[in-house]
DRENDO-1510 file (C-alpha; in Angstrom, 1 decimal, always signed):
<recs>
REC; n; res; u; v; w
REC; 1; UNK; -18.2; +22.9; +1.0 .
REC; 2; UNK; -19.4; +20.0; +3.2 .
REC; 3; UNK; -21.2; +18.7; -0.1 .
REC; 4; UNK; -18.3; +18.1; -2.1 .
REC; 5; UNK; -16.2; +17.2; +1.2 .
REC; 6; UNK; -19.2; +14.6; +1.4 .
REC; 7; UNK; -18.9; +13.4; -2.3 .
REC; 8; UNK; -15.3; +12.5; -2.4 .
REC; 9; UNK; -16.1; +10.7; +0.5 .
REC; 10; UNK; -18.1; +8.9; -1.1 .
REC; 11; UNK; -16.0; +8.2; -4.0 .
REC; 12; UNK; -13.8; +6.8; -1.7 .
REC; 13; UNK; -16.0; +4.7; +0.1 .
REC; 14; UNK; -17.8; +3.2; -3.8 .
REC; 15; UNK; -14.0; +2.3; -4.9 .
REC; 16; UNK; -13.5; +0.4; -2.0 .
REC; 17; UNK; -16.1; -1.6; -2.5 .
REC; 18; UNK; -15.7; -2.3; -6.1 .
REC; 19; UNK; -11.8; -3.2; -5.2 .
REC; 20; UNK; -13.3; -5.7; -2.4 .
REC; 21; UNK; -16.0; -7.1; -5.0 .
REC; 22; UNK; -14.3; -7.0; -8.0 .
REC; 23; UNK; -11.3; -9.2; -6.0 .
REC; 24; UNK; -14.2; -11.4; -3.9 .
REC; 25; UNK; -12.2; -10.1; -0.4 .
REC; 26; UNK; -13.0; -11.0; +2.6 .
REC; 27; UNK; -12.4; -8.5; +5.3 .
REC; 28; UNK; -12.7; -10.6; +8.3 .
REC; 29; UNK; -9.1; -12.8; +6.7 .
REC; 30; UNK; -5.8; -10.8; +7.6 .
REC; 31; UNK; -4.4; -11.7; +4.5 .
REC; 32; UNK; -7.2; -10.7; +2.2 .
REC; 33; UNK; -7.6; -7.3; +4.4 .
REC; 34; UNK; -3.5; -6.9; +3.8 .
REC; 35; UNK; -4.7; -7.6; -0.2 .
REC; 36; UNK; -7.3; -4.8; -0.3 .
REC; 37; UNK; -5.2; -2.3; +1.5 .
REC; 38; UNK; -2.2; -3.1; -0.8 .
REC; 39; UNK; -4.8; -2.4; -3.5 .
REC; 40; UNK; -6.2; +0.1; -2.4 .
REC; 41; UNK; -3.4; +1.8; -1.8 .
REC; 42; UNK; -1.6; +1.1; -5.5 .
REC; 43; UNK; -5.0; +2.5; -6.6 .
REC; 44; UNK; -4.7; +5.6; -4.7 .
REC; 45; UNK; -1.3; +6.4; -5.3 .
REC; 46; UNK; -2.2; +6.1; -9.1 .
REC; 47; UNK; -5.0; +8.5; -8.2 .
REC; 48; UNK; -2.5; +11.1; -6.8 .
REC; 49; UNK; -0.2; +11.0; -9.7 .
REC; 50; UNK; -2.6; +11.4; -12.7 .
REC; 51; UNK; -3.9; +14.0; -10.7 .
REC; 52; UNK; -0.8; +15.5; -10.0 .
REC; 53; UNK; -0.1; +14.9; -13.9 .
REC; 54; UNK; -3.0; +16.8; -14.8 .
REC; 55; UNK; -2.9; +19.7; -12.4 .
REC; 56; UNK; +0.9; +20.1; -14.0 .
REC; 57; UNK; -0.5; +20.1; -17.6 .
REC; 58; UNK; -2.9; +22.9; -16.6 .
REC; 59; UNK; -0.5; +25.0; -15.2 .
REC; 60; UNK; +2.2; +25.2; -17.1 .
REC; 61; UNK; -0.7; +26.0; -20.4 .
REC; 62; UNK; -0.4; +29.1; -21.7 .
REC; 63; UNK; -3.8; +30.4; -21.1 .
REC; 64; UNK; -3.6; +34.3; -21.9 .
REC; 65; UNK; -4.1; +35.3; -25.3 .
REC; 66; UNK; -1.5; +36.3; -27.8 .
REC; 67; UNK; -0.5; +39.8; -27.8 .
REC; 68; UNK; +0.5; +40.5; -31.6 .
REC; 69; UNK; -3.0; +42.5; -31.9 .
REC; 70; UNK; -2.7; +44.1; -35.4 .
REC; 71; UNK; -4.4; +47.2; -36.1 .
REC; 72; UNK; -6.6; +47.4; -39.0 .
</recs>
């Protein structure tokens, strides 16, 4: 459990950084920190809802087989 606790931190963490290099942020500005956590945060929230999306998909999937089983 703390492995995979410790790899979605780490996901985390590596999309961070790729949002702060990919928009050449500085941290130490309050206006580029207010930039990377509006980012960050639209980038989340996107995370969230395909997530959601996809959990919803699975579950309403008919996953039991069909029961017309035809002797013969």
């Amino acid at each position: 459990m703390k492995f995979i606790v410790l790899i979605i931190i780490k996901f985390f963490f590596i999309s961070a950084l790729f949002i702060i290099s990919n928009g050449n942020l500085h941290l130490g500005d309050a206006v580029q920190r207010e930039i990377f956590f509006d980012s960050y945060g639209s980038w989340f929230s996107g995370i969230f809802n395909q997530g959601a999306e996809i959990l919803g998909y699975v579950t309403e999937s008919k996953w039991l087989p069909q029961n017309d089983f035809s002797e013969g």
